[in-house]
C-alpha positions in Angstrom: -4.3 -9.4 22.9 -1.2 -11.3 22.1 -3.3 -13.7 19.7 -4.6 -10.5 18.1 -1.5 -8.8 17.2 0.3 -12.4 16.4 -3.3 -12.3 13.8 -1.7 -9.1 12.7 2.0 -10.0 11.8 0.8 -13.1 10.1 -1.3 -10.5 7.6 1.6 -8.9 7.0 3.2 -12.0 6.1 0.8 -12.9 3.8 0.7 -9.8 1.9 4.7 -9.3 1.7 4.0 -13.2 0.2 2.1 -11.8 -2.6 -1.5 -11.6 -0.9 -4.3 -14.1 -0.5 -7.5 -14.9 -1.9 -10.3 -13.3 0.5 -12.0 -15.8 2.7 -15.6 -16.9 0.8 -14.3 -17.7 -1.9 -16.1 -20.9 -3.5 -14.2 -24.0 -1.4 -11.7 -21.8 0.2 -12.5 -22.3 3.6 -12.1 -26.4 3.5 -9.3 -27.9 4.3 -8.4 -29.3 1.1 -8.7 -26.1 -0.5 -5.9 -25.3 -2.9 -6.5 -21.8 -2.6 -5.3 -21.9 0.8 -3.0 -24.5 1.2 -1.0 -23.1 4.3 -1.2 -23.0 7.9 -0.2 -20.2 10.4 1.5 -21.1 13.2 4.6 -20.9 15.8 8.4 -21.3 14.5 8.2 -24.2 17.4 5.4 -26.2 16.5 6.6 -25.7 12.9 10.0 -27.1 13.8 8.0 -29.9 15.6 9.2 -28.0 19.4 5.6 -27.4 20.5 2.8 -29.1 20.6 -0.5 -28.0 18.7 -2.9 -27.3 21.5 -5.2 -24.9 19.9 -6.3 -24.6 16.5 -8.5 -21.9 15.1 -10.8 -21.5 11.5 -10.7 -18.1 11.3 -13.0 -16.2 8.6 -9.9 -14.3 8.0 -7.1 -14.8 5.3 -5.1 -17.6 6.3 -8.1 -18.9 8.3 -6.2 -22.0 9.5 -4.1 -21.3 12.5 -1.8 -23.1 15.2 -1.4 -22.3 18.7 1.0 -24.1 21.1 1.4 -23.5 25.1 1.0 -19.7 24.4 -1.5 -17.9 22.2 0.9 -15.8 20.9 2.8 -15.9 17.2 5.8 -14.4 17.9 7.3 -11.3 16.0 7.6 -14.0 13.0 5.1 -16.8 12.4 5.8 -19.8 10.7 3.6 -20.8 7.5 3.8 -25.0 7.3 1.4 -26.6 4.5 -1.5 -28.7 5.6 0.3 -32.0 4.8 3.0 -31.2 6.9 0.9 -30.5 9.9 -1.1 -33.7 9.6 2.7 -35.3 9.6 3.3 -33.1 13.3 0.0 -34.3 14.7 -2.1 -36.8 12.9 -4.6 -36.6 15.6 -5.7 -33.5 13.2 -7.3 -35.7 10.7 -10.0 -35.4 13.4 -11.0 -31.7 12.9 -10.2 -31.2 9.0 -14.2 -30.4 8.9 -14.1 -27.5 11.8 -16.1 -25.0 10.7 -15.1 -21.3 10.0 -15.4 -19.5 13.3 -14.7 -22.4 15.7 -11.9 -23.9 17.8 -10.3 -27.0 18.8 -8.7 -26.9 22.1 -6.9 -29.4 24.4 -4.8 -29.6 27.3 -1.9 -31.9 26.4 -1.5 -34.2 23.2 -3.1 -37.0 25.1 -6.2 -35.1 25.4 -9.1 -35.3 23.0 -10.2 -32.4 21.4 -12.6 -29.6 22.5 -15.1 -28.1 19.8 -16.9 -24.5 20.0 -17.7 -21.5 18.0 -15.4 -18.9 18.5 -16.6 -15.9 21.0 -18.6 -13.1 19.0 -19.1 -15.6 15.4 -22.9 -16.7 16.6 
């Protein structure tokens, strides 16, 4: 529920940014897409406080998003461009090419990351 409404604010920051392109469009959804150059994420794993323990590619406007410990944005999620992240967390050169509608999860940052399609995209 918390991931949901943290989904939610990060909309809203998106469209009070001046919108998005829709998710579909022609290259969009790859990583080195200019049309969607941003990540969401936590204020702490932006600031480098958190690690990155969950990442999602949702079908959704900003369908790159960053989880730490909690699944939950915060009133006010952080946008951080993809460059940056790979600077956090290199280890995320390893899932550039996760597919819209799965997830990479781990433990800790010494764990290896977990592929599978999200619930309900299959």
């Amino acid at each position: 529920m918390r991931a949901a409404r943290g989904l939610a604010a990060a909309l809203a920051l998106g469209v009070a940014l001046g919108g998005c392109a829709m998710s579909g469009e022609a290259g969009r959804d790859r990583w080195d897409s200019d049309l969607a150059p941003a990540i969401v994420t936590t204020p702490d794993i932006a600031q480098g406080k958190a690690p990155i323990l969950w990442v999602v590619h949702d079908p959704y406007p900003f369908g790159w998003i960053f989880y730490g410990p909690s699944d939950d944005l915060g009133p006010r999620p952080a946008m951080i461009a993809k460059a940056e992240a790979l600077r956090i967390d290199p280890s995320l050169v390893g899932i550039e090419d996760l597919p819209v509608g799965w997830q990479a999860k781990r433990g800790s940052v010494q764990e290896k990351w977990a592929l599978s399609a999200m619930p309900g995209t299959q």
